[in-house]
ChimeraX commands (.cxc) that place a marker at each C-alpha (Angstrom):
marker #1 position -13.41,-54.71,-47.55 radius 0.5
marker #1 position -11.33,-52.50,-45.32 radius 0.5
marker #1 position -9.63,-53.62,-42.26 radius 0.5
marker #1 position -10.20,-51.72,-39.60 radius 0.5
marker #1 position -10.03,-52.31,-36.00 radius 0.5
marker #1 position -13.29,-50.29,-35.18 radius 0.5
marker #1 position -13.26,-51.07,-31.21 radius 0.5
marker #1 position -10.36,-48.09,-30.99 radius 0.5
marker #1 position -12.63,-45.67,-31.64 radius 0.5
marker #1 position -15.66,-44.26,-29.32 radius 0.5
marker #1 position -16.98,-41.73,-31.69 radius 0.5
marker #1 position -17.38,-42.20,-35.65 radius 0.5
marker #1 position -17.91,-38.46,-37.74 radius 0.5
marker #1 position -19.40,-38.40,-41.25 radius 0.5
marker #1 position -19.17,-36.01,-43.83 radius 0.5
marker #1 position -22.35,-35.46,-45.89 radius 0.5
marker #1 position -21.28,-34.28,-49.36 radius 0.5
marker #1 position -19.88,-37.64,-51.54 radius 0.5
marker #1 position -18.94,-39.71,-48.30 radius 0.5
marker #1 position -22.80,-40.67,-47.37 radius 0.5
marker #1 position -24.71,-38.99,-50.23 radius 0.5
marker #1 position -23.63,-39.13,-53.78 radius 0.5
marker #1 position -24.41,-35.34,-54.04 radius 0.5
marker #1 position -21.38,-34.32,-55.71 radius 0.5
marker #1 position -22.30,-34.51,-59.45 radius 0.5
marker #1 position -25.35,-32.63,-58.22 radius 0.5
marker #1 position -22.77,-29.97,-57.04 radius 0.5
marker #1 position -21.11,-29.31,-59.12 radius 0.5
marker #1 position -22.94,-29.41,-62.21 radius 0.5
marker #1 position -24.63,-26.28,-60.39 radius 0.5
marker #1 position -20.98,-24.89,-60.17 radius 0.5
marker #1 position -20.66,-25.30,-63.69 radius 0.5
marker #1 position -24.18,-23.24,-64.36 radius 0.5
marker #1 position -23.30,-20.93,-62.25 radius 0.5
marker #1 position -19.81,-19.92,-63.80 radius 0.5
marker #1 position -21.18,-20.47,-67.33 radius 0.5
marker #1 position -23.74,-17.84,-66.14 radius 0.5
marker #1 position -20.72,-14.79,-65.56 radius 0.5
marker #1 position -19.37,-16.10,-68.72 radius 0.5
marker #1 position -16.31,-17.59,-66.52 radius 0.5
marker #1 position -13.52,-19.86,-67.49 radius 0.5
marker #1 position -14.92,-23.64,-66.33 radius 0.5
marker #1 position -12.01,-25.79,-64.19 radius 0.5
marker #1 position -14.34,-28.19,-62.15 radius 0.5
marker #1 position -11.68,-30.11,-60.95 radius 0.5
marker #1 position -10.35,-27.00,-58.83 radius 0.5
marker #1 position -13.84,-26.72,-57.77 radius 0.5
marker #1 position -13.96,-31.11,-57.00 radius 0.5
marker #1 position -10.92,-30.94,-54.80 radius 0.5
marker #1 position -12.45,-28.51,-52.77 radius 0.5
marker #1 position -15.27,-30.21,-51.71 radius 0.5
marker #1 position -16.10,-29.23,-48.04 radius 0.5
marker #1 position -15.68,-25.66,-48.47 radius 0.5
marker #1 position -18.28,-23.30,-48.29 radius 0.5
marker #1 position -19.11,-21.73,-52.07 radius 0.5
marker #1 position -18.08,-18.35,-50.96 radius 0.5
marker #1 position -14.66,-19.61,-49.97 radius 0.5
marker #1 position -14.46,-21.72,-53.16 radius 0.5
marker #1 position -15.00,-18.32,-55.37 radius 0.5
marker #1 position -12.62,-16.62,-53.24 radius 0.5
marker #1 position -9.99,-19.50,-54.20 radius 0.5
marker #1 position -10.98,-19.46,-57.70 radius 0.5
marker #1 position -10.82,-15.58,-58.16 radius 0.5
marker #1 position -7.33,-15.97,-56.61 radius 0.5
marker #1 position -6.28,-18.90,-58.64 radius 0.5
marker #1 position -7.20,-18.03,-61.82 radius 0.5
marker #1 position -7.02,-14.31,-62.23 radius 0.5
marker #1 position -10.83,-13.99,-62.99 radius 0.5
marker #1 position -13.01,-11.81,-61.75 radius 0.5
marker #1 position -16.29,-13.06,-59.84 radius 0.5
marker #1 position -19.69,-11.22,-58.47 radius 0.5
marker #1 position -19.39,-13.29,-55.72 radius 0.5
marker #1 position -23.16,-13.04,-54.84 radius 0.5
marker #1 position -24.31,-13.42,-57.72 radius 0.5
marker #1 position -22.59,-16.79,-58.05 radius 0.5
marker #1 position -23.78,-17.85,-54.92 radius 0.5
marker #1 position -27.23,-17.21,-55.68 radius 0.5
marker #1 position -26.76,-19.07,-59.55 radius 0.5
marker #1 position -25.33,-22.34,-57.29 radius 0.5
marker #1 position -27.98,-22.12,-54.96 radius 0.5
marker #1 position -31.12,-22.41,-57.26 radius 0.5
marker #1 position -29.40,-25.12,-59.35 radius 0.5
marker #1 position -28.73,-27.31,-56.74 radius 0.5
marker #1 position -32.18,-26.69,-55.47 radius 0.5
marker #1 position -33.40,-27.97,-58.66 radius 0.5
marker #1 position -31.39,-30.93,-58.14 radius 0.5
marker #1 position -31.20,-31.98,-54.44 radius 0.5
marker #1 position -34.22,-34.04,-54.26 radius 0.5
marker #1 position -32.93,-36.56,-56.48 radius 0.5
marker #1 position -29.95,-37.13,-54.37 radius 0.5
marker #1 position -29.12,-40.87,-53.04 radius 0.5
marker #1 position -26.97,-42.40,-50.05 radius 0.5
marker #1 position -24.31,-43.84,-50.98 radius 0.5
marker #1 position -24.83,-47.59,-49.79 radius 0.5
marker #1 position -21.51,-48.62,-48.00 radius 0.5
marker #1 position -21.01,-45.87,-46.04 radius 0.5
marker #1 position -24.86,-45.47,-45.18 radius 0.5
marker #1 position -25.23,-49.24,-43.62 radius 0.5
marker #1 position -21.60,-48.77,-41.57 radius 0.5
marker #1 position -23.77,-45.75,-40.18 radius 0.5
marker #1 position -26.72,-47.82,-39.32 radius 0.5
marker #1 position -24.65,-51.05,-38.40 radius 0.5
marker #1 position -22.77,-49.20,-35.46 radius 0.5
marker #1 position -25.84,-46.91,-34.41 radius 0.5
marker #1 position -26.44,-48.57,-31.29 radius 0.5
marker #1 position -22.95,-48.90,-30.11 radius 0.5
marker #1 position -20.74,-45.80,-31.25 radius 0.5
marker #1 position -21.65,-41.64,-30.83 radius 0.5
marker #1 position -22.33,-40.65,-34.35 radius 0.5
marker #1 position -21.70,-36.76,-35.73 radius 0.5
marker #1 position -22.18,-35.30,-39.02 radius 0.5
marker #1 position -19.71,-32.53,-39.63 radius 0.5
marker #1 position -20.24,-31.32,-43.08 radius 0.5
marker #1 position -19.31,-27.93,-44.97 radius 0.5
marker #1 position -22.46,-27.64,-46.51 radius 0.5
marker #1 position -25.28,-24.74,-45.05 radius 0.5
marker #1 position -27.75,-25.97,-43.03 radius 0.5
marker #1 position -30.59,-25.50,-45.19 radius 0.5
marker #1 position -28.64,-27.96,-47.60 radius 0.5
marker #1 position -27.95,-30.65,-44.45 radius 0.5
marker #1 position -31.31,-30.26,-43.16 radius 0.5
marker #1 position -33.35,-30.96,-46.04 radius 0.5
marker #1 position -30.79,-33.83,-47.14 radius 0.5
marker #1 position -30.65,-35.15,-44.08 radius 0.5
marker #1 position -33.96,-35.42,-43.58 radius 0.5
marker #1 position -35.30,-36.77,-47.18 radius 0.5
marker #1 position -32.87,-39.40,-46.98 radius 0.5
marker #1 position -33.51,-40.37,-43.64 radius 0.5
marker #1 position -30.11,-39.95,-42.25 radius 0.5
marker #1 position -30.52,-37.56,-39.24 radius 0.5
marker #1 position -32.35,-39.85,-36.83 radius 0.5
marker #1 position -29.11,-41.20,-37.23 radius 0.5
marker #1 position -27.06,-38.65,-35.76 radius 0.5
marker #1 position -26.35,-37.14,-31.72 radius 0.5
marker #1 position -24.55,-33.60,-33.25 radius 0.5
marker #1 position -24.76,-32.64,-36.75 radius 0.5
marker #1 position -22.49,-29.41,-37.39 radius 0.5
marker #1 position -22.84,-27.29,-40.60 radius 0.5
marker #1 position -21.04,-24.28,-42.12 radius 0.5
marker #1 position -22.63,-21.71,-40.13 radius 0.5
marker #1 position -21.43,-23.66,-37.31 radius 0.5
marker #1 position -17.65,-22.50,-37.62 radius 0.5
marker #1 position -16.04,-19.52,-38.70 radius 0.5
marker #1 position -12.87,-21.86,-40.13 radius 0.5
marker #1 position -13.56,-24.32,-42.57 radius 0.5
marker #1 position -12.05,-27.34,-44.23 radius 0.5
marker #1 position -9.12,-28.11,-44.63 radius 0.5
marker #1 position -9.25,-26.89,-40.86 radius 0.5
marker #1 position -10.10,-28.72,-37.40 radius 0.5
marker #1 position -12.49,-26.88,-36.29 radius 0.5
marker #1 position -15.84,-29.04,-38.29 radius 0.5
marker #1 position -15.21,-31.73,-36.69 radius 0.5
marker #1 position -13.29,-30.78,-33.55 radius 0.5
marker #1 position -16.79,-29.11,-32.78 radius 0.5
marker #1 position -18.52,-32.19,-33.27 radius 0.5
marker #1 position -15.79,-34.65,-31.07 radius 0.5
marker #1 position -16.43,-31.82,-28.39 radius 0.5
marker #1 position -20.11,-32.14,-28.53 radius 0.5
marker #1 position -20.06,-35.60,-28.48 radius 0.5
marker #1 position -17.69,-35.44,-25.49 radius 0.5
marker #1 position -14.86,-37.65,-26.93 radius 0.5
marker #1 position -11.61,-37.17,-27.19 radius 0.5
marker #1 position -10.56,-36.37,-31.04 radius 0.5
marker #1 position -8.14,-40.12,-31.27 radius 0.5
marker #1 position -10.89,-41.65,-30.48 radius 0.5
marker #1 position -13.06,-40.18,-33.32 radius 0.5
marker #1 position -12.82,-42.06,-36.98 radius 0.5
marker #1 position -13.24,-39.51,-39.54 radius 0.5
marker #1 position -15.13,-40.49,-43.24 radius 0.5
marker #1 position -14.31,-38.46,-45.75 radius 0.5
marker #1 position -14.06,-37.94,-49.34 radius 0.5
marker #1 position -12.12,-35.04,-50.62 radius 0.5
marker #1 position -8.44,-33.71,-50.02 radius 0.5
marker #1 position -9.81,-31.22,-47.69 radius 0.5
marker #1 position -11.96,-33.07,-46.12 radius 0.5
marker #1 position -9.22,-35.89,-45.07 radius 0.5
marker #1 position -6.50,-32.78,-44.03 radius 0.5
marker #1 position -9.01,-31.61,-41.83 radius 0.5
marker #1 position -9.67,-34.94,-40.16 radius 0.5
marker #1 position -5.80,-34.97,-39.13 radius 0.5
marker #1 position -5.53,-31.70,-38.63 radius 0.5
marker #1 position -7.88,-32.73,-35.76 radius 0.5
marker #1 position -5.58,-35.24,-34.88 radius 0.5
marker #1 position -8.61,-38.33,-36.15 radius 0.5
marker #1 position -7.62,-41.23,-38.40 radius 0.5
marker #1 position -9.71,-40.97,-41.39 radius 0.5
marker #1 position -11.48,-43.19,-43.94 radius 0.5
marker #1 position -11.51,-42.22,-47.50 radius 0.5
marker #1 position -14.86,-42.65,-49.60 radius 0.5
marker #1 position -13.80,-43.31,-53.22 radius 0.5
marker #1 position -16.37,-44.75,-56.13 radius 0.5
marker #1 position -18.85,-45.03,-53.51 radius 0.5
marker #1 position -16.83,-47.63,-51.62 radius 0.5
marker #1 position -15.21,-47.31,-48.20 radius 0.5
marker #1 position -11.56,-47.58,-49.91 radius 0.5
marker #1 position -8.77,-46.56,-47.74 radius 0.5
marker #1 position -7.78,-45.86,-44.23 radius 0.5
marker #1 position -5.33,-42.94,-43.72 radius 0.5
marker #1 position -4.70,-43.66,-39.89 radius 0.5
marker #1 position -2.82,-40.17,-38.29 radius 0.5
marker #1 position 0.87,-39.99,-39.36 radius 0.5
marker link #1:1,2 radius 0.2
marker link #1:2,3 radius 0.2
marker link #1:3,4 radius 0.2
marker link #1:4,5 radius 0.2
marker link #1:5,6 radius 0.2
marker link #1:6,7 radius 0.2
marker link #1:7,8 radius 0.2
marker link #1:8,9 radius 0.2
marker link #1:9,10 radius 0.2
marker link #1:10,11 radius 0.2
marker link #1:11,12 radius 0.2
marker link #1:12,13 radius 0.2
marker link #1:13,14 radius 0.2
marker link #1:14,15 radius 0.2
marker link #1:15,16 radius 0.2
marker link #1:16,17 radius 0.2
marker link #1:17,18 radius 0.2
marker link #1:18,19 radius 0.2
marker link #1:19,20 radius 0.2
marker link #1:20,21 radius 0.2
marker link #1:21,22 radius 0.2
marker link #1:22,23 radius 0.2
marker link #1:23,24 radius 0.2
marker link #1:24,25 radius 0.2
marker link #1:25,26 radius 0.2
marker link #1:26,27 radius 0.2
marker link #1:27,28 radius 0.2
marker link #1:28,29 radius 0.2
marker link #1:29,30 radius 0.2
marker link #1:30,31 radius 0.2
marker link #1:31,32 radius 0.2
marker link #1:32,33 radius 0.2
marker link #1:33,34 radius 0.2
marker link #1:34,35 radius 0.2
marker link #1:35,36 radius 0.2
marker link #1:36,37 radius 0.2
marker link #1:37,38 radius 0.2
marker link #1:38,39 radius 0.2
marker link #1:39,40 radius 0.2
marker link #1:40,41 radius 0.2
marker link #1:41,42 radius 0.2
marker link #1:42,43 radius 0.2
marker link #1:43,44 radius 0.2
marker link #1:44,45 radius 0.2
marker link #1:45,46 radius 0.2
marker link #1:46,47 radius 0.2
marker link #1:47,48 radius 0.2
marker link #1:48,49 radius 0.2
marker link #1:49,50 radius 0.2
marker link #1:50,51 radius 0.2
marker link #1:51,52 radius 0.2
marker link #1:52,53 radius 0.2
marker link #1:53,54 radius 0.2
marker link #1:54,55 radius 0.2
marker link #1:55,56 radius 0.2
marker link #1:56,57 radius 0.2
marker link #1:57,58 radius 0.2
marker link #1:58,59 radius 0.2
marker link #1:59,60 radius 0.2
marker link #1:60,61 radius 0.2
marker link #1:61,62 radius 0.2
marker link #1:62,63 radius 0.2
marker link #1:63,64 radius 0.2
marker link #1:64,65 radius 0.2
marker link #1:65,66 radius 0.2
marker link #1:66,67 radius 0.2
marker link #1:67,68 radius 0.2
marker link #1:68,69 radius 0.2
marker link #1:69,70 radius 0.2
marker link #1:70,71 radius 0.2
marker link #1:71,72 radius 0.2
marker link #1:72,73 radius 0.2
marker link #1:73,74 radius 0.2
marker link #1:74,75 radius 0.2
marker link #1:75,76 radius 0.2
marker link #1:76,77 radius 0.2
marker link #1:77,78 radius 0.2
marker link #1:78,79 radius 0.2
marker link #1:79,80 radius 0.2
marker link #1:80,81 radius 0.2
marker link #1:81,82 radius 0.2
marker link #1:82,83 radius 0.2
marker link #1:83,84 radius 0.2
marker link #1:84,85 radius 0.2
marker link #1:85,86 radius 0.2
marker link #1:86,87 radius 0.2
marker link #1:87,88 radius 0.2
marker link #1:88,89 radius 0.2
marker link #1:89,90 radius 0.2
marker link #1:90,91 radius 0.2
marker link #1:91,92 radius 0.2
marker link #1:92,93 radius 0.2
marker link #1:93,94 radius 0.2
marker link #1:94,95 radius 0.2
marker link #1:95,96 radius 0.2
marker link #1:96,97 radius 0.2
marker link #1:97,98 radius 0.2
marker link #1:98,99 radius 0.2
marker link #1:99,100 radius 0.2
marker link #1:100,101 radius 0.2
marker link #1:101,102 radius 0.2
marker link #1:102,103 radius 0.2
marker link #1:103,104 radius 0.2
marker link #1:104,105 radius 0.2
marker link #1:105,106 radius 0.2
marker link #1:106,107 radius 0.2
marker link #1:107,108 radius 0.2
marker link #1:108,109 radius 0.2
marker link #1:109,110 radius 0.2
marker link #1:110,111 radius 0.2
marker link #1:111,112 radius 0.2
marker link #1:112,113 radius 0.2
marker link #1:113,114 radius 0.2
marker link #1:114,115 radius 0.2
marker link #1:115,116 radius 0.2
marker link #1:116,117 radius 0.2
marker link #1:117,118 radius 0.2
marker link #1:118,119 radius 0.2
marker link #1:119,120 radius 0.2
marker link #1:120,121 radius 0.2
marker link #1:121,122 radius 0.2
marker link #1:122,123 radius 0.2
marker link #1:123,124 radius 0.2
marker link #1:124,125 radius 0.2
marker link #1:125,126 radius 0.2
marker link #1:126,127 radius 0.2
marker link #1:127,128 radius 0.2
marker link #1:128,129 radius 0.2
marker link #1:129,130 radius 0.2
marker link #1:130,131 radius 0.2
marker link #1:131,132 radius 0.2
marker link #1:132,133 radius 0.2
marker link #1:133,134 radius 0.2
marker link #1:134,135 radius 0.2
marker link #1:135,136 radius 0.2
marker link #1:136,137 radius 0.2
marker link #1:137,138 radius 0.2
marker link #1:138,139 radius 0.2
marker link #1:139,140 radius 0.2
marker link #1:140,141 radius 0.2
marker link #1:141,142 radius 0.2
marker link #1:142,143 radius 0.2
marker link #1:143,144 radius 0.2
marker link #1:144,145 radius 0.2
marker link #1:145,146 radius 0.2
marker link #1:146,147 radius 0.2
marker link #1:147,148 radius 0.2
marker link #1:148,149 radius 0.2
marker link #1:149,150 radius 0.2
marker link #1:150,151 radius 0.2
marker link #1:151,152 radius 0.2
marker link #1:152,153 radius 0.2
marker link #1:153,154 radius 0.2
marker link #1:154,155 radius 0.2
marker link #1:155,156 radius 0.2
marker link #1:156,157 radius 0.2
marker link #1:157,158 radius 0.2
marker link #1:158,159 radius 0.2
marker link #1:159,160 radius 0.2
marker link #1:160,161 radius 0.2
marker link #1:161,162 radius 0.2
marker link #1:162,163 radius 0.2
marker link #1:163,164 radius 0.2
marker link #1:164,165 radius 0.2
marker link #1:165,166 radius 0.2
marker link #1:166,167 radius 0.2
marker link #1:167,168 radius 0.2
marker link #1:168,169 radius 0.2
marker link #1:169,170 radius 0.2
marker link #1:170,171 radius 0.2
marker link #1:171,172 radius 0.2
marker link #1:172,173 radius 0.2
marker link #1:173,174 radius 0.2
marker link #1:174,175 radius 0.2
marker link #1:175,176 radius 0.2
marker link #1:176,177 radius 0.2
marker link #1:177,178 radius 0.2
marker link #1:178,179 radius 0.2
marker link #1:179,180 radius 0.2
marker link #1:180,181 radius 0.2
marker link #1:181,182 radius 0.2
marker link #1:182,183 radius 0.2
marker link #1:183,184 radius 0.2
marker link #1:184,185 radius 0.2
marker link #1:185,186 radius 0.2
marker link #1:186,187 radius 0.2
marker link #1:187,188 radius 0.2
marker link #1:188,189 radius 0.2
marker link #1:189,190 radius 0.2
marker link #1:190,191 radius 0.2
marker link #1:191,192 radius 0.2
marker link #1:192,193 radius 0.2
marker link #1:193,194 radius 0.2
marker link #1:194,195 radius 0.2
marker link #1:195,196 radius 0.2
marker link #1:196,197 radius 0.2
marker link #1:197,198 radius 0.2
marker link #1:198,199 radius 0.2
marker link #1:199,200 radius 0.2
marker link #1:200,201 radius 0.2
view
């Protein structure tokens, strides 16, 4: 069990995607559909790391990266349908769902996620997580994306705290740059468990 003095912080912000919902697999086994589908070169770890970005940035990366070329759309539409056969079978990830619940009467709570908000809504919602939640901020929300501030610099404004007194959870690379790129200490969900705390250098 992590120690962490929680009483610094006025505001806790959750990412969606692998830090309260063990969607991830769900993800990117789409991803991997999708790519098979254009008859593209799978590296799903390129694809893991990036977790937080919207698809369309991911392909953009990827096309980049790799030297490949992508019909973007078409990809996007492929990821889409197999994660909509998939989403409904998504599950919260335990530890990170009951530190939600456990400090819902006494800390602001915000959701600041990369994911659209058709994806967030319906999640949300079937899992019985947004009751939970005073701001919940989605891709469409911000025209910058992880690995930048702006997710979850949104949400500590809506929230009306200051961003050192927001604790980030997050699971991916991005996801935890963009947390101190807000200038937030950050908790790392790893193998479902709350595992680390990266406090701002």
């Amino acid at each position: 069990m992590l120690s962490i003095d929680y009483s610094k912080y006025d505001a806790f912000i959750f990412d969606m995607d692998g830090t309260l919902v063990d969607s991830m697999p769900a993800h990117l086994a789409a991803w991997e559909e999708a790519l098979n589908q254009q008859g593209l070169p799978v590296y799903i770890d390129f694809v893991a790391q990036r977790g937080g970005m919207p698809t369309l940035k991911i392909a953009e990366q990827y096309q980049q990266h790799y030297q490949v070329n992508i019909d973007a759309s078409k990809l996007l539409n492929d990821k889409r349908a197999g994660f909509d056969a998939l989403w409904h079978k998504l599950e919260r990830i335990p530890a990170s769902c009951k530190l939600l619940a456990e400090y819902s009467a006494t800390k602001k709570l915000g959701l600041g996620t990369g994911a659209e908000r058709v994806n967030m809504d319906r999640i949300t919602n079937n899992l019985q997580l947004t009751e939970y939640f005073q701001v919940m901020v989605c891709a469409e929300d911000v025209a910058a994306h992880k690995p930048e501030p702006d997710t979850f610099l949104q949400v500590a404004q809506r929230l009306a705290v200051e961003p050192k007194r927001c604790l980030v959870f997050e699971d991916t690379p991005f996801g935890i740059q963009a947390a101190h790129n807000a200038g937030m200490d950050c908790v790392v969900v790893r193998d479902a468990q709350l595992a680390e705390f990266l406090p701002l250098a």
